[in-house]
C-alpha positions, 0 to 999 in steps of 0.5 A: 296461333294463326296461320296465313298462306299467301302464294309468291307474288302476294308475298312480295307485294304485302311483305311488309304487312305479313311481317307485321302480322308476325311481329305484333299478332305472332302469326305464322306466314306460309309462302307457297309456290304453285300451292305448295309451301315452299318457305315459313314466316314466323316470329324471332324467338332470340334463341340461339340455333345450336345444330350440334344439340342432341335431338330427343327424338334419337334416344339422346344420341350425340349427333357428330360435327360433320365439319370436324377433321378426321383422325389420322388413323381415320385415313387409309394407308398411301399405296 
């Protein structure tokens, strides 16, 4: 796959052609500022983003809901 490196203003000004590029051609658009990438353009797979899921990289370790509740014995005692 392609990859087309554009700066902010170019972006802005040929948003609707970088996303056709993506769209039909599955090019990858890399919007960068001062000449450094700072956001990615690239095409909807459909899938769902799980960001619970296990990472193979980590040896299968299950990463933990950061947002759940703590048990109640995870809380200290009230002085």
């Amino acid at each position: 796959m392609k990859t087309i490196k554009v700066n902010m203003h170019q972006a802005k000004t040929s948003l609707s052609q970088l996303v056709q590029a993506v769209e039909e051609r599955g090019e990858t658009v890399v919007v960068c500022r001062n000449g450094r990438p700072v956001a990615r353009l690239v095409p909807h797979t459909g899938e769902s983003l799980d960001h619970f899921r296990r990472d193979p990289r980590l040896g299968g370790v299950l990463m933990e809901d950061p947002s759940a509740p703590l048990p109640p014995e995870a809380w200290p005692e009230a002085q």
